[in-house]
C-alpha positions in Angstrom: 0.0 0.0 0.0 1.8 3.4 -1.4 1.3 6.0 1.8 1.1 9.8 1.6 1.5 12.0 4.3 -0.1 15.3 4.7 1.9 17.0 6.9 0.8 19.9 9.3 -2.0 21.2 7.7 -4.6 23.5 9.9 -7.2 20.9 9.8 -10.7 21.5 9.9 -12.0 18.0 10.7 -15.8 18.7 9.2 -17.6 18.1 12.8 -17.4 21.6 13.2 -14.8 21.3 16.4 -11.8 23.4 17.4 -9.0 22.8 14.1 -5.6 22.5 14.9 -2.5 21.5 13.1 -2.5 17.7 12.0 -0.4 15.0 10.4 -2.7 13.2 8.1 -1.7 9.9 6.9 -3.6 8.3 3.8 -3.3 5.1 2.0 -5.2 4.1 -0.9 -8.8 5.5 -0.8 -8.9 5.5 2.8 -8.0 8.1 5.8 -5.2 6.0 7.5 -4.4 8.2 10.5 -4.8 11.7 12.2 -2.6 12.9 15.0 -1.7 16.1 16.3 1.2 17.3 14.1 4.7 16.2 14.8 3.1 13.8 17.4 3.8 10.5 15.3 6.3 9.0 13.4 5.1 7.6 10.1 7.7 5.8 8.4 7.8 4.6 5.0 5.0 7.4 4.0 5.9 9.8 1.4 5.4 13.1 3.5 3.4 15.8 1.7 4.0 19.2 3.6 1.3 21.4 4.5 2.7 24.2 6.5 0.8 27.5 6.5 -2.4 25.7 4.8 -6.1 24.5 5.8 -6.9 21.0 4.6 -11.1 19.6 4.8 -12.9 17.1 3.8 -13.6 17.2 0.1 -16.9 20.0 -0.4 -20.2 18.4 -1.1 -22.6 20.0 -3.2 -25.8 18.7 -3.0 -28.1 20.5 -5.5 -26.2 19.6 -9.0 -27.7 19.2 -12.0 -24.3 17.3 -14.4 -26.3 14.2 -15.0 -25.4 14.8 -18.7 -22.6 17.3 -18.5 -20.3 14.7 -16.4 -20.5 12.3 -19.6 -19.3 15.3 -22.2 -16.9 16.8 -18.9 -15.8 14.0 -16.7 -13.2 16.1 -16.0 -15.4 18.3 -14.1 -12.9 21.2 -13.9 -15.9 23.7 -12.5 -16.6 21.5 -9.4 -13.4 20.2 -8.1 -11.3 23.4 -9.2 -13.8 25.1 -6.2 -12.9 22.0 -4.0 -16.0 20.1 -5.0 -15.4 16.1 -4.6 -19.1 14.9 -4.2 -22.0 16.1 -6.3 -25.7 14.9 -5.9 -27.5 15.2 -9.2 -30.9 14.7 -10.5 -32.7 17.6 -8.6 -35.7 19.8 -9.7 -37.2 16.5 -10.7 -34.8 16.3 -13.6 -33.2 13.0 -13.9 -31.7 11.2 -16.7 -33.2 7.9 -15.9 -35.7 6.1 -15.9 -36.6 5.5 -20.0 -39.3 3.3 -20.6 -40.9 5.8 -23.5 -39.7 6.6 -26.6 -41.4 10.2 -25.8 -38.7 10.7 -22.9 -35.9 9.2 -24.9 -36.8 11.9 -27.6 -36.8 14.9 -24.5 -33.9 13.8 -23.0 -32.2 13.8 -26.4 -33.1 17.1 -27.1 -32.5 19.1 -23.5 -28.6 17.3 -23.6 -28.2 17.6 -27.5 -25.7 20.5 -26.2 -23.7 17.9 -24.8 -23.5 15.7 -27.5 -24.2 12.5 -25.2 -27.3 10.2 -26.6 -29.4 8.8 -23.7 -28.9 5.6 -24.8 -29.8 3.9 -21.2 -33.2 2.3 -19.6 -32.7 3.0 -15.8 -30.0 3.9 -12.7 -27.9 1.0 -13.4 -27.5 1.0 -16.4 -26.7 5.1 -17.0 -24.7 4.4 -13.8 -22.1 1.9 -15.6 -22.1 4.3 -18.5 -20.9 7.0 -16.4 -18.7 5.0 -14.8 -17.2 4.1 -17.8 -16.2 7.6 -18.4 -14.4 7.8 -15.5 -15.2 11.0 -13.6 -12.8 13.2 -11.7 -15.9 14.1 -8.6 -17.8 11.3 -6.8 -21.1 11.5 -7.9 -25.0 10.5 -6.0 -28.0 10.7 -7.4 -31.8 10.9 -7.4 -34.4 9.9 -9.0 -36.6 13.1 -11.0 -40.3 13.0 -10.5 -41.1 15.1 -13.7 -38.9 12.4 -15.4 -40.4 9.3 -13.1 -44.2 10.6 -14.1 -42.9 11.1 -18.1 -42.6 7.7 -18.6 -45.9 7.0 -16.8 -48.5 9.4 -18.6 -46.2 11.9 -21.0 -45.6 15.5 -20.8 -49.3 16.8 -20.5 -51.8 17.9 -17.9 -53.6 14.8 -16.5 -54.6 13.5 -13.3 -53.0 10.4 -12.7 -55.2 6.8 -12.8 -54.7 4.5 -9.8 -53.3 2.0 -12.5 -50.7 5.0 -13.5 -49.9 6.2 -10.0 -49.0 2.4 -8.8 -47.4 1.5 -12.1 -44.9 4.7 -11.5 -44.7 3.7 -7.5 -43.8 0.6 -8.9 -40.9 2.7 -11.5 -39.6 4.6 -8.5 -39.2 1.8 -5.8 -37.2 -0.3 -8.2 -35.0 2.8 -9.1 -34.2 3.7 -5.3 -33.1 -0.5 -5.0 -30.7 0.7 -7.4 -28.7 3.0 -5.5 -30.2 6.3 -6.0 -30.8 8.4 -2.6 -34.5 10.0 -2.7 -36.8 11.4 -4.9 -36.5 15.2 -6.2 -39.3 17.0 -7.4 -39.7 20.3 -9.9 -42.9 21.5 -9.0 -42.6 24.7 -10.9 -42.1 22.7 -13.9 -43.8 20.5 -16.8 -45.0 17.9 -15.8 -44.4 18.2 -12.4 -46.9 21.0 -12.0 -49.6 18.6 -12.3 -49.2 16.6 -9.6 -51.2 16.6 -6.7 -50.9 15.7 -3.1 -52.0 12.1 -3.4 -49.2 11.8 -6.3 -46.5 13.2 -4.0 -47.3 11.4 -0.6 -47.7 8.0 -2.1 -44.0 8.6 -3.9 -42.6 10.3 -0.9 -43.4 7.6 1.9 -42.4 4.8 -0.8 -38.6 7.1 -0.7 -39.2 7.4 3.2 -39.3 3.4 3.2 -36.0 2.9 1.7 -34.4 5.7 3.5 -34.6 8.6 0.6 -34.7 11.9 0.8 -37.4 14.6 -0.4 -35.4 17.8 -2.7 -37.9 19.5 -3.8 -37.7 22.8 -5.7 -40.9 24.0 -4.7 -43.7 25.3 -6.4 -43.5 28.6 -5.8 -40.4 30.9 -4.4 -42.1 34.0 -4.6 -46.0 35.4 -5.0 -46.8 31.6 -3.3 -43.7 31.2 -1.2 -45.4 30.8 1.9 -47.9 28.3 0.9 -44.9 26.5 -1.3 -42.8 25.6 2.1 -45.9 24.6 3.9 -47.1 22.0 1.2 -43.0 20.6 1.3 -42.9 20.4 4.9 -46.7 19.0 4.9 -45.7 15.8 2.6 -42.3 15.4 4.5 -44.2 15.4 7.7 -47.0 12.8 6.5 -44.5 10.9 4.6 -41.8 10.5 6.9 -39.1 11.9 4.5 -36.2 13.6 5.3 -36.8 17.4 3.5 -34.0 19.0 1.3 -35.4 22.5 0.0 -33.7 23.1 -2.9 -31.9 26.6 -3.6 -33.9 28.5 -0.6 -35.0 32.0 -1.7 -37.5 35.0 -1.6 -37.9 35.9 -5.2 -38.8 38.8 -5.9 -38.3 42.8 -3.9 -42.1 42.2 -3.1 -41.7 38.5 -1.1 -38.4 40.1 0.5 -40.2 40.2 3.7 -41.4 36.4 3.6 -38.2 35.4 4.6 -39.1 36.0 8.2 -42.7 33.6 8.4 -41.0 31.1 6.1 -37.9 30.9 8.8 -40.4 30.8 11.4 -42.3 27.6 9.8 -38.9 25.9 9.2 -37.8 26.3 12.6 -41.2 25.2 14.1 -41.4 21.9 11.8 -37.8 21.0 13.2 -39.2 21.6 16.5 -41.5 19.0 16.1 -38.7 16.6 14.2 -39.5 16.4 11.2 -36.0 16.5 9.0 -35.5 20.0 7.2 -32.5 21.4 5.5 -31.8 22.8 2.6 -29.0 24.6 0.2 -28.3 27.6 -1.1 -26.0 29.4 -3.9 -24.2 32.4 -2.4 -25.3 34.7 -5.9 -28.8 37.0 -6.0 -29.3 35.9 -9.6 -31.2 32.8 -10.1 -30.4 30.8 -13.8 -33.7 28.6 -15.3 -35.2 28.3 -18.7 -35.6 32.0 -21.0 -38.8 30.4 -21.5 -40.1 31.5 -17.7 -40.4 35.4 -18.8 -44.0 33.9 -20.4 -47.2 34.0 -19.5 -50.1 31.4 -20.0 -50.4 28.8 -21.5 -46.4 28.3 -21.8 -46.0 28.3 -18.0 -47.5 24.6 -18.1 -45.4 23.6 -21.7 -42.2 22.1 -22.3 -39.5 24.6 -24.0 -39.7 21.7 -26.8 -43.3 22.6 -27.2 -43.0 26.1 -26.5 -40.6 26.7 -29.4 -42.5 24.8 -31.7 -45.6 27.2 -30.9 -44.0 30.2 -31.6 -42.6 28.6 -34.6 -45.8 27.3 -36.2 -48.3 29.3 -35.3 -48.0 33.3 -36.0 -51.0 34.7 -34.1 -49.3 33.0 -30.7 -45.9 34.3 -31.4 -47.4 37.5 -31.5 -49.2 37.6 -28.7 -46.3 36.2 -26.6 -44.2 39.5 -28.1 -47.0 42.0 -27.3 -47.3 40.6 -23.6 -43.5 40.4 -23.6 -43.5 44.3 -24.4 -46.4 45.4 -21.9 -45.0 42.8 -19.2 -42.9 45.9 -17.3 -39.6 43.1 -16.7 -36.7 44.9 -16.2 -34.5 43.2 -18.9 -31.1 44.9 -17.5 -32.3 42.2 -14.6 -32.0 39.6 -17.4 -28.8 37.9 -18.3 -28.8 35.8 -21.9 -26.7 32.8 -20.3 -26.8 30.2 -22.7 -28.5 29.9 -26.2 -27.5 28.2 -29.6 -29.5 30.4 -31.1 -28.2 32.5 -34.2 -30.0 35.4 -32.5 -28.4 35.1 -29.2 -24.6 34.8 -30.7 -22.3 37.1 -29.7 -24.7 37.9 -26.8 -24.3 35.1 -24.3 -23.0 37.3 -20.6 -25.1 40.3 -21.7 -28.2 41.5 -19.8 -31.3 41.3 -22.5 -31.1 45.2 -22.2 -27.8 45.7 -23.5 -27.6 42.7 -26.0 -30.8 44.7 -27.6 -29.3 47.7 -28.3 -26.3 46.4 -30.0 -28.6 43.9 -32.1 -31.0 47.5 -32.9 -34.5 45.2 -31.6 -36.6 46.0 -28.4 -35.5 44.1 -25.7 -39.3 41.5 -26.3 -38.2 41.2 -30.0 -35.0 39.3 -28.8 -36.0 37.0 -26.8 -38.9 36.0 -28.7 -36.5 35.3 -31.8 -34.2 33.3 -29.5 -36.9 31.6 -27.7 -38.8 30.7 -31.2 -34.9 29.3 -32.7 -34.0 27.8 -29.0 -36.3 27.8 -26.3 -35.2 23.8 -25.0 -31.5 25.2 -25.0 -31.9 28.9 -23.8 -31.5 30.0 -19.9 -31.2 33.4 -18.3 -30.1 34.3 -15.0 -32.6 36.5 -13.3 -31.9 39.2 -10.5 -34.6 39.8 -8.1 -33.2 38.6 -4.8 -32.7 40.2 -1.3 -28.7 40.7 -0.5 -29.9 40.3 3.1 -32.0 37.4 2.7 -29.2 36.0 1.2 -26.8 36.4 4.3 -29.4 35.4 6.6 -30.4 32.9 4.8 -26.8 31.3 4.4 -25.9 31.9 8.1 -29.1 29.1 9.5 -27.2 26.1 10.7 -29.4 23.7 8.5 -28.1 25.2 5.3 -25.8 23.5 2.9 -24.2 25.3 -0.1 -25.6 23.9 -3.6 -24.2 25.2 -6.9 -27.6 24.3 -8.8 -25.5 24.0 -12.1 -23.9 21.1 -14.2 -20.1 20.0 -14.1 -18.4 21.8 -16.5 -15.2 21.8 -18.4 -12.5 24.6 -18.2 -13.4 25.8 -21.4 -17.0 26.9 -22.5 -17.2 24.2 -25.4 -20.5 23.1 -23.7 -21.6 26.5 -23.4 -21.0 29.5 -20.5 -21.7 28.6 -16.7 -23.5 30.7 -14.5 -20.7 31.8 -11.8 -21.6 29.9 -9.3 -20.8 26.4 -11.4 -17.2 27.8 -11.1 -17.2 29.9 -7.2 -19.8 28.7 -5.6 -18.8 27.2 -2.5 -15.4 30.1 -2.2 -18.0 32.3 -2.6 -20.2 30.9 0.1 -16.9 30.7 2.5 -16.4 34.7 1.8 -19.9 35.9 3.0 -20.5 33.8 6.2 -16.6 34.8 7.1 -17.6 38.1 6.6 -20.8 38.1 8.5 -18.5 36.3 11.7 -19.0 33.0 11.3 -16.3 30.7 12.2 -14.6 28.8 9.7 -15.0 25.8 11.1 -18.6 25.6 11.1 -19.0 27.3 7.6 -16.8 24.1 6.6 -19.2 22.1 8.7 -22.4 23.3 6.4 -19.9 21.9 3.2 -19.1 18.3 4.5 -20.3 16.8 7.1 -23.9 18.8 7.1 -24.9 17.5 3.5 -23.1 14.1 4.2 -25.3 13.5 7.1 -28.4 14.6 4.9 -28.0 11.9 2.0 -26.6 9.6 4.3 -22.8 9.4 2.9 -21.8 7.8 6.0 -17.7 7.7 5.0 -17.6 10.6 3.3 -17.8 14.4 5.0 -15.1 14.1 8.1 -11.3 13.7 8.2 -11.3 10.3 10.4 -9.5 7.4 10.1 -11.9 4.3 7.9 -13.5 7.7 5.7 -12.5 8.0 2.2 -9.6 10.1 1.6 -11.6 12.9 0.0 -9.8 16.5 0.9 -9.3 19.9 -0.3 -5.9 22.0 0.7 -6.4 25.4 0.4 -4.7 28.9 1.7 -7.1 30.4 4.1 -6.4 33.8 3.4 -6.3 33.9 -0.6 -9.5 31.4 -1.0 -12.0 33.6 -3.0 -14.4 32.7 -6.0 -12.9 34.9 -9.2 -16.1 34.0 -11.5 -18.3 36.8 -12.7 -21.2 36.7 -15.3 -18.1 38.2 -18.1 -15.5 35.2 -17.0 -17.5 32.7 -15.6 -15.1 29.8 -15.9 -12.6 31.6 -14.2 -11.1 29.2 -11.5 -11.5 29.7 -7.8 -8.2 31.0 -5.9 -6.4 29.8 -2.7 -7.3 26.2 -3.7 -4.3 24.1 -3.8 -5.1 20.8 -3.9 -7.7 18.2 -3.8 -7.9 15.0 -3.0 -10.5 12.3 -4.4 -10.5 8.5 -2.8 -7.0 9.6 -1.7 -5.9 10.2 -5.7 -4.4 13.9 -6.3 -7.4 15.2 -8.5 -6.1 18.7 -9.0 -3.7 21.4 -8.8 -4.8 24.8 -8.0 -1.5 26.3 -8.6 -1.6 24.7 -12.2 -5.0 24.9 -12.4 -5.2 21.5 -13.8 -7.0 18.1 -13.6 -4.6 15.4 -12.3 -6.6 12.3 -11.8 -10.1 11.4 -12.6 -10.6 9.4 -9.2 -14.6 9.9 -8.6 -16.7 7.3 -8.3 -20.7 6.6 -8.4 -21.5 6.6 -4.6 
């Protein structure tokens, strides 16, 4: 067994207890030893030394979305170049299994045709040794994607589910968590999760409960509704008996800045009665989601695959889309074009809608309804309309993780610009909270061992001997996120190393890849 030792590093153990300077001694995958520095003589071990750095366990993010981008990026250069070792995908009720249908097949096909990967798999296990196959550099968990799950089951459309349909997908789901995925993630602002009801959910949810998953739900509503969104969560995780991840926690909106206060208050009270709620957060005040959102009815309960094809085939709708576009009041300097592979949009991906009209000479409505009508399945925008303060206060509760909500990206933008946060998300996240007084050890606490404990990654989250060697090295003082919307692939600094299944996985000070070491946990 080849041995490295990591040599008196300021180590921040993950538990959220006093750090202190530690000999770390790793062999293989595995954490072999920790002892007070200069305590203990290890010999044979190839000594690694960490004077005047931090070392961690390996960052977990638990709201990703790379379930296609880690087959085109194995590398995963935006996630572990932050210090990101773990990712947990599938979330918003997006996954990229089950496929029964050819109709999901065919909308799978299109929303990753970007990535140039073919969703040539049935269910977990088998997309699981595909991506295994490729090898990636981050650990990655998954789960399962009610708006996928109920796809298979009755399409893309409105409908009330049949008994026959409900315990046919109750039936898809329990066989998918026996593979190995951890819970069940809903999109309940999304097609076709909006249709489901609270029968739907609670028979799904207590079927996840029974096998020990948990519920991530982006809710139905994070702004006008916002209230009445976290109840309904909390309700089903309550009735259910499943553990509650709300996914990227927010009051959208300057008019829902002052939920923040009753929503904390119903959290707080839920957990009071023990019923399991957490949930994650990316440290940024613009959101990023489908261009298509900026519509009104019908398209708010449409795919973008069907929204585009509207606006392409049927005039009288693409106009009225534009003339509600131009009488909608939407402050389009508020809008950021972030991705697109629409002709319309070239040249114009990092620009607010505002700005990328006036150098292209159209109204800010005319824009986005050409892009939208070339591209709506493949067009997002980030959208400002969050509280600063919320955002702080929000980051600082105990039962918050950071999540990047974006997909594992290469160093280059050959698969299209990130949002910032895909690249300084969790540097980012470190910077406020140490700057509202928080102490670094438990802000490392909300990164490892917090989101560990919540998906149940019982070796994975702590420096302790019998744990997967999973670590990040970092300086203290120069760790920053250096992404912005105009170089959002711009790598995180002060990282310096990190550590996957005890493989060195990068090199901050090279800025490179140096092992692909993840595996599918």
């Amino acid at each position: 067994m080849s041995r490295i030792l990591l040599a008196g590093g300021f180590l921040y153990d993950g538990t959220g207890g006093v750090p202190f300077p530690a000999d770390i001694l790793i062999g293989n995958d595995k954490i072999l030893q920790v002892e007070p520095a200069g305590k203990a003589v290890f010999p044979g071990a190839e000594k690694k030394d960490l004077t005047g750095l931090s070392v961690s366990p390996g960052w977990i993010d638990p709201h990703a979305h790379s379930d296609a981008s880690l087959l085109a990026a194995p590398e995963a250069f935006g996630k572990i170049s932050q210090g990101i070792t773990t990712e947990i995908s599938g979330n918003c009720g997006l996954s990229a299994f089950p496929i029964l249908t050819d109709e999901v097949r065919e909308h799978l096909r299109i929303l990753y045709s970007s990535y140039g990967i073919e969703p040539d798999w049935t269910d977990f296990r088998s997309y699981a040794t595909a991506l295994a196959a490729r090898q990636p550099a981050v650990n990655a968990v998954f789960l399962c994607g009610h708006n996928t799950l109920r796809a298979n089951i009755a399409g893309y459309r409105q409908q009330e589910l049949t008994d026959a349909q409900l315990t046919a997908m109750n039936a898809l789901l329990t066989e998918t968590l026996k593979q190995g995925v951890r819970g069940l993630s809903t999109g309940l602002l999304y097609t076709p999760g909006c249709f489901a009801d609270e029968n739907e959910l609670l028979t799904l949810l207590r079927t996840a409960a029974a096998h020990g998953g948990v519920y991530a739900t982006h809710l139905r509503n994070e702004g006008d509704r916002l209230e009445e969104a976290v109840q309904e969560a909390i309700s089903l995780a309550e009735r259910s008996g499943a553990a509650l991840q709300i996914s990227h926690l927010k009051t959208a909106l300057p008019r829902n800045w002052h939920k923040l206060e009753s929503v904390l208050s119903v959290i707080q009270a839920a957990q009071q009665r023990g019923v399991s709620v957490h949930a994650d957060r990316y440290p940024y005040t613009f959101s990023q989601t489908s261009l298509s959102i900026v519509l009104d009815q019908p398209y708010d309960k449409m795919t973008d695959r069907a929204i585009r094809d509207v606006l392409r085939n049927d005039p009288a709708a693409y106009d009225r889309a534009l003339q509600y576009l131009k009488t909608s009041g939407r402050d389009w300097n508020r809008v950021i074009l972030s991705r697109s592979q629409a002709s319309a949009a070239a040249g114009l991906i990092g620009l607010s809608v505002s700005d990328a009209a006036k150098q292209t000479g159209k109204t800010p409505a005319e824009l986005v309804m050409e892009i939208l009508r070339e591209d709506a399945p493949g067009s997002l925008g980030a959208f400002g309309g969050m509280s600063d303060d919320n955002l702080k206060r929000i980051l600082k509760q105990d039962w918050v993780c950071c999540g990047t909500d974006e997909t594992a990206r290469p160093a280059d933008d050959s698969l299209g610009l990130s949002h910032p946060r895909g690249f300084g998300s969790f540097p980012a996240f470190i910077r406020i909270l140490r700057n509202e007084g928080v102490p670094m050890s438990q802000i490392i606490r909300k990164l490892t061992s917090l989101p560990a404990r919540i998906f149940k990654l019982t070796d994975r989250g702590v420096i302790r001997p019998g744990y997967y060697a999973d670590l990040v090295i970092f300086k203290e003082e120069e760790l920053d996120s250096e992404a912005d919307f105009t170089r959002p692939h711009t790598p995180a600094s002060g990282i310096r190393q990190v550590y996957v299944n005890g493989k060195a996985a990068y090199d901050g000070l090279a800025q490179k890849v140096t092992a692909r070491a993840g595996r599918i946990a």
